[in-house]
N, C-alpha and C positions, 0 to 999 in steps of 0.2 A: 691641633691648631698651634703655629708658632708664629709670631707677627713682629720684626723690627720695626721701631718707627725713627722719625728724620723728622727734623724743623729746618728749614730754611728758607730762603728766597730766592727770587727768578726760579721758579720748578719749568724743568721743560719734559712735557709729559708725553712728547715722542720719544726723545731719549731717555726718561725717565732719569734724570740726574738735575741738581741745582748747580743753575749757569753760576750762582755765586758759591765758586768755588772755596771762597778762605770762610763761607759761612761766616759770617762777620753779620750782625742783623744789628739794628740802630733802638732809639724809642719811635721814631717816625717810619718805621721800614712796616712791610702788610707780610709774616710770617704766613707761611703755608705747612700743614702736617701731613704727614705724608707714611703711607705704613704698608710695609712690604709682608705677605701671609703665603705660606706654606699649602697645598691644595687641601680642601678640607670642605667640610659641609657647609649649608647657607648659615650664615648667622648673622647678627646684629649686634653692634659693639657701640660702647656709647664713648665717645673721647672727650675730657676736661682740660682745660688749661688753666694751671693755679701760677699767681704772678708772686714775686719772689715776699711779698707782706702778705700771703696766705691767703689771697683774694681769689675767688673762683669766678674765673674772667671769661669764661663759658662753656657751654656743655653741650654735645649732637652727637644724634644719633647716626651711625653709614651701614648700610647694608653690603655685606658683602657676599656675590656669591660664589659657587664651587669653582668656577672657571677665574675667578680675578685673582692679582697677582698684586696689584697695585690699591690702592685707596688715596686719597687726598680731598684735600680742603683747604679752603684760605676764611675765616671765619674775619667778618666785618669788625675787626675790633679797635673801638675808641683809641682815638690819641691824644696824648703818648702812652709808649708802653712803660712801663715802669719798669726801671732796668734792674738787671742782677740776674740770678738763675732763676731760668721757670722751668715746672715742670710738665711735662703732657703726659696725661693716662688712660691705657688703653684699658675697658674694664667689660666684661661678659656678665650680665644678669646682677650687677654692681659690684662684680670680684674681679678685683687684679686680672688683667693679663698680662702688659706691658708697662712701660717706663721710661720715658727721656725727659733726660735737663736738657735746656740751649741758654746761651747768654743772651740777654739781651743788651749790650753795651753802654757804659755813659760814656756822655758825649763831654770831649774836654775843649772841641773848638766847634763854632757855630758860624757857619758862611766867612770863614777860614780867620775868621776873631776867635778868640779866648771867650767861653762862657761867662758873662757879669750875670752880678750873685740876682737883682731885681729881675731884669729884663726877661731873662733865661730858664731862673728859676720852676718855670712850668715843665719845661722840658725833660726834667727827673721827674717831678713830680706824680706821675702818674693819670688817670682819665681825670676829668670833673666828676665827684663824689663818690671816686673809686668803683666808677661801673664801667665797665667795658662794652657793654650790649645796652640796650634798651630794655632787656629783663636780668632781673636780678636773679643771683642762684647764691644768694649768701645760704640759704636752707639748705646746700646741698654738703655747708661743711660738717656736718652732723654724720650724712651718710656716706662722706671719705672718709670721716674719724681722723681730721685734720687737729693739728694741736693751734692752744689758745695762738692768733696771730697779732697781741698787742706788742710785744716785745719785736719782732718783725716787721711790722708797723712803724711804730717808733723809730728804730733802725732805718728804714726806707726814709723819714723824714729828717732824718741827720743826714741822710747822703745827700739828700736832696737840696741842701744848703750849700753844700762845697762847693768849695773854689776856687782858683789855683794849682799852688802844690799839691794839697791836699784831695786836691779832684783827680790831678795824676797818678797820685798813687791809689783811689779808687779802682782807675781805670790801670793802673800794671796789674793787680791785685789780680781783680776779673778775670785779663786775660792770663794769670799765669794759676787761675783755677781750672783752667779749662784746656788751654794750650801749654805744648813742652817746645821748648825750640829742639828741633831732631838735627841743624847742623848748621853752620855756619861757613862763609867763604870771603875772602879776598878779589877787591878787583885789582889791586895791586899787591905786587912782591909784600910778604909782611916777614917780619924779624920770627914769627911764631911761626915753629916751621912745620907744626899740624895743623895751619889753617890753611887751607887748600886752595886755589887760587879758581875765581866764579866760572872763568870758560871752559876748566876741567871739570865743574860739578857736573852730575847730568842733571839734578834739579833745578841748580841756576837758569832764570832769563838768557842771563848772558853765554850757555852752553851755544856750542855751535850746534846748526839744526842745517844740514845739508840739502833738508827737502823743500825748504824754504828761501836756499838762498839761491836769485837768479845773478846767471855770471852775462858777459859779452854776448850778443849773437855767432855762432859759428857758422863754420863753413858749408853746414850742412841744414843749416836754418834753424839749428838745435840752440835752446840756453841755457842748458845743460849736460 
């Protein structure tokens, strides 16, 4: 048995990929988990999601069998999510099998304003009295053998305060735990002359894409 799994959002479960491509997920976004398995016999796997204060934000069971390929779930969880890294776990008869972090990101502008410290505030925050579900599964940190989550805690509630600068640098933090910039481009001439100019990238937006662009009608009714 080998199983990759995947958090993200927009899943489109014909093509089997997440529409959101830059995986960027919010406190307000509905994460779906998602777990790709190796052909193998029926089984029964249980998946957790523990949020980044050690909170066990919920637990289920999916059956899988010898013909699936795919698995997923979108688990109804209270908002907001409480940002920073979470982790998801895939676990057979309550032993490891798998393992992913996702970010959950903080938010540094709110309906295109700057976060204020009162109004906003809930927003990091996390659920109302840190439960995510309508059952609780704090019992269940015993049999992840999760470490004490006060200091974590704690933690999540100094982020929870920021704002400003300070919340900026929250949020570069995050994302440069998670992400590497892999390259960078010019839309204009620049004086650095290994920065490549955007319509030679092939990653660039701005790359030309021939199959998209339409020219004049021609003589042949073609416009193309």
């Amino acid at each position: 048995m080998c199983v990759v799994g995947q958090v993200g959002t927009d899943w489109d479960p014909k093509e089997r990929i997440f529409r959101n491509f830059g995986g960027v997920i919010g406190p307000l976004d509905e994460p779906v988990a998602v777990q790709k398995w190796a052909r193998g016999p029926n089984l029964t796997a249980t998946i957790v999601w523990i949020d980044p204060a050690k909170v066990v934000a919920t637990s289920y069971d999916i059956s899988v069998d010898m013909e699936a390929e795919y698995t997923q779930y979108k688990p109804p969880l209270q908002h907001p999510l409480r940002p920073g890294a979470w982790t998801v776990r895939v676990l057979r008869m309550w032993e490891p099998v798998a393992e992913t972090r996702f970010l959950v990101m903080p938010l540094a502008y709110k309906d295109r304003q700057p976060l204020r410290k009162e109004e906003d505030r809930w927003v990091h925050s996390g659920p109302p009295g840190n439960q995510y579900m309508e059952q609780s599964f704090h019992k269940l940190r015993q049999v992840l053998k999760l470490p004490s989550g006060d200091s974590a805690m704690e933690q999540a509630r100094r982020h929870a305060l920021l704002q400003g600068r300070a919340l900026e640098d929250w949020v570069d933090d995050s994302i440069g735990a998670f992400w590497v910039t892999g390259d960078v481009c010019s839309t204009a001439t620049s004086p650095c002359a290994s920065l490549t100019l955007c319509p030679k990238s092939s990653w660039s937006s701005l790359s030309p894409d021939p199959k998209a662009e339409l020219g004049p009608v021609k003589s042949n009714g073609r416009i193309r």
